[in-house]
C-alpha positions in Angstrom: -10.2 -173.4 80.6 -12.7 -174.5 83.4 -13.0 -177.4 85.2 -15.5 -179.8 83.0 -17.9 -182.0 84.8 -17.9 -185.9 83.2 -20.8 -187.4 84.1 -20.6 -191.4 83.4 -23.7 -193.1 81.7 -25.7 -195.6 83.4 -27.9 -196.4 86.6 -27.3 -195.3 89.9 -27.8 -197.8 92.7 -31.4 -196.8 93.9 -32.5 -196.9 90.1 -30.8 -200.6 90.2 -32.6 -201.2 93.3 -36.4 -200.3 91.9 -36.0 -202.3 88.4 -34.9 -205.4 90.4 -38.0 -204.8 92.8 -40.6 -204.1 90.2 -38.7 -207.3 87.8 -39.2 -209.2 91.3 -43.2 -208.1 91.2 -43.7 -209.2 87.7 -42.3 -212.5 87.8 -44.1 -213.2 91.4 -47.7 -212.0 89.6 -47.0 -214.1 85.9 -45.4 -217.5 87.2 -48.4 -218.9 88.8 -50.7 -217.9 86.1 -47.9 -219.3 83.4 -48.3 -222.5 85.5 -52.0 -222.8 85.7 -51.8 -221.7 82.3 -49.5 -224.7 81.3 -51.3 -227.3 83.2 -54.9 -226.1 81.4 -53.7 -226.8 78.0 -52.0 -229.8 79.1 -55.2 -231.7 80.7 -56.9 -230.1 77.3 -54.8 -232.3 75.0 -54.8 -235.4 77.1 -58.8 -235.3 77.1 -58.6 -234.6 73.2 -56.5 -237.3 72.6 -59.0 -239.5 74.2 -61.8 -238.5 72.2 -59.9 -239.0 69.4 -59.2 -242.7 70.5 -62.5 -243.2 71.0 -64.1 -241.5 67.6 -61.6 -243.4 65.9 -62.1 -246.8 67.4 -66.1 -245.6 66.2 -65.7 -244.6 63.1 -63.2 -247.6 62.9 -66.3 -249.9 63.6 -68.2 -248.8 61.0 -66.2 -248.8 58.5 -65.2 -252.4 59.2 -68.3 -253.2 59.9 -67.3 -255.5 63.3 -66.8 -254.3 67.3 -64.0 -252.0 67.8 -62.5 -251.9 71.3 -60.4 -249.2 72.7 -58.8 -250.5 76.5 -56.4 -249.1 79.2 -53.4 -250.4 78.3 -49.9 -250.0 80.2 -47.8 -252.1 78.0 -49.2 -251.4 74.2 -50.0 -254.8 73.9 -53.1 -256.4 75.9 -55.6 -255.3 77.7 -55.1 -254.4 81.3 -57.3 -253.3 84.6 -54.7 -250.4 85.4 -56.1 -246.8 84.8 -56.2 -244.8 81.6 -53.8 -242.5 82.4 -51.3 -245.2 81.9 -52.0 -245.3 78.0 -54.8 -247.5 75.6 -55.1 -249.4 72.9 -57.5 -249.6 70.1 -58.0 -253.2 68.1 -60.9 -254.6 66.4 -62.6 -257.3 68.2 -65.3 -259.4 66.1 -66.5 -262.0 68.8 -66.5 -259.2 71.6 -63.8 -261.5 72.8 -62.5 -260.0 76.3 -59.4 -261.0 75.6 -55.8 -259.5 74.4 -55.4 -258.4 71.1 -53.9 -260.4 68.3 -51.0 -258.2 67.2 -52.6 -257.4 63.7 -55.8 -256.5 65.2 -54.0 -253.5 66.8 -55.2 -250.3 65.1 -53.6 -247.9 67.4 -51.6 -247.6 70.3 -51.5 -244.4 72.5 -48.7 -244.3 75.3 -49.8 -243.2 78.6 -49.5 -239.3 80.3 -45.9 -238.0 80.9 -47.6 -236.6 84.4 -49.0 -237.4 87.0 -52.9 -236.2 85.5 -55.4 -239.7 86.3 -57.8 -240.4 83.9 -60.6 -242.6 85.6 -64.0 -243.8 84.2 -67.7 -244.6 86.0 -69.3 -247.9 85.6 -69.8 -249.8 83.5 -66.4 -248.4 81.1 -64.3 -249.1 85.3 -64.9 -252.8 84.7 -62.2 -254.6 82.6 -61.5 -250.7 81.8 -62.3 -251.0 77.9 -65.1 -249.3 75.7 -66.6 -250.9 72.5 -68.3 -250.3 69.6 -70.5 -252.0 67.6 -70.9 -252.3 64.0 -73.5 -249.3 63.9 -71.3 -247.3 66.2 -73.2 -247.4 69.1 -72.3 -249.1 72.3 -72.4 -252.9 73.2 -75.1 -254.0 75.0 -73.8 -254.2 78.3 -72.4 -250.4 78.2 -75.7 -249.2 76.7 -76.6 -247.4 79.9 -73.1 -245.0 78.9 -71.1 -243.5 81.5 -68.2 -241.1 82.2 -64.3 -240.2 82.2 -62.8 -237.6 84.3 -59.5 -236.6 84.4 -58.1 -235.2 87.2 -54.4 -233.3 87.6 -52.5 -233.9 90.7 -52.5 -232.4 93.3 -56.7 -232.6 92.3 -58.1 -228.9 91.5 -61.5 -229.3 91.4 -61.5 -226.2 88.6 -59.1 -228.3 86.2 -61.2 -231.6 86.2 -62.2 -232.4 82.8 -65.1 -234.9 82.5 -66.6 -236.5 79.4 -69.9 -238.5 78.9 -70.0 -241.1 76.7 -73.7 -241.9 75.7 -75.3 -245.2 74.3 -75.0 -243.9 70.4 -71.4 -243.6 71.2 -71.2 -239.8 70.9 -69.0 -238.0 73.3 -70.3 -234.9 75.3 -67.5 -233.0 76.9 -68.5 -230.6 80.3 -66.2 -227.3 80.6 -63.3 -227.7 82.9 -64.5 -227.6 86.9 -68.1 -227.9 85.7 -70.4 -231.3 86.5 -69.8 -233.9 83.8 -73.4 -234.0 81.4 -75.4 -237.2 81.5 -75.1 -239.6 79.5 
C-alpha cells in the first residue's frame, strides 16, 4: 500500500489573514453610516413627538372648547423657562393664566430627550417657552405672528437639523432635515 496524503479541512493562515482584512473593510465602511443612520431616525421621532404634543394640545382645544397650552417643562409639573429638550407639558388653561398648572388640568406629560439633541424655538414661542391654543385652534393673540422649532443634535450637523413652523391657524409645516425651516 502507498503512502496516503491526509489533507486537514480548514483555512490556511493567508486565507485567515484576507477574511479578517476584508471583515475589517466592511465594518470600517457600515459603522458610520449605522450611526448617522441611528441618529436620523432618532431626531425623526423626537420632532414627531412634538407635533404630536402640539396637535393634540389643538385638537384638545377644540374639543373643550377653552386655551390649551403645551410648555417646556423639566419637572412634569409647572411650567418652566428651560429648553424643550428637557420635556413639556400639555394642560388646559381657560384664563390664559401664565401660571403652573393645577394638577387636574394636566392632559399630558412628555419626559424630556434621553440625548443630548436641543430642541429650541424663535420668538415669540422662546418667551416663557409655552405655545397656546385657542378655542378655534388657532394661536393666541400674542403668538399670532407664528414662529419656529429646531432641533439640533450634538455635536450640531447642519444636515440633521430638523425645523418646524408653526403658523397663526396653528398648523405645523415641517422643512426636510438640513433644509431652511418654511415661514410661518
Amino acid at each position: 500500500m502507498g503512502a496516503m496524503k491526509h489533507r486537514t479541512a480548514g483555512l490556511t493562515l493567508i486565507e485567515l489573514l484576507v477574511v479578517i482584512a476584508l471583515a475589517g473593510i466592511l465594518i470600517t465602511i457600515a459603522v458610520p453610516s449605522y450611526t448617522q443612520f441611528m441618529t436620523e431616525n432618532r431626531m425623526a421621532s423626537e420632532m414627531n413627538d412634538f407635533v404630536t404634543a402640539l396637535m393634540l394640545a389643538r385638537s384638545e382645544a377644540i374639543k373643550r372648547g377653552q386655551e390649551v397650552t403645551v410648555c417646556a417643562s423639566s419637572d412634569g409639573s409647572d411650567c418652566s423657562d428651560g429648553a424643550w429638550s428637557a420635556g413639556w407639558l400639555i394642560y388646559r388653561n381657560p384664563q390664559n393664566a401664565g401660571q403652573v398648572p393645577a394638577s387636574a388640568d394636566i392632559i399630558r406629560v412628555h419626559a424630556g430627550f434621553s440625548s443630548t439633541d436641543s430642541l429650541s424655538a424663535s420668538s415669540p414661542f422662546n418667551t416663557g417657552q409655552s405655545v397656546s391654543f385657542t378655542p378655534l385652534g388657532i394661536l393666541i393673540s400674542s403668538e399670532l405672528t407664528g414662529g419656529t422649532f429646531t432641533l439640533t443634535d450634538s455635536p450640531a450637523q447642519s444636515f440633521l437639523t430638523r425645523c418646524l413652523a408653526l403658523g397663526p391657524g396653528g398648523q405645523p409645516m415641517a422643512a426636510e432635515p438640513g433644509a431652511p425651516c418654511p415661514t410661518p
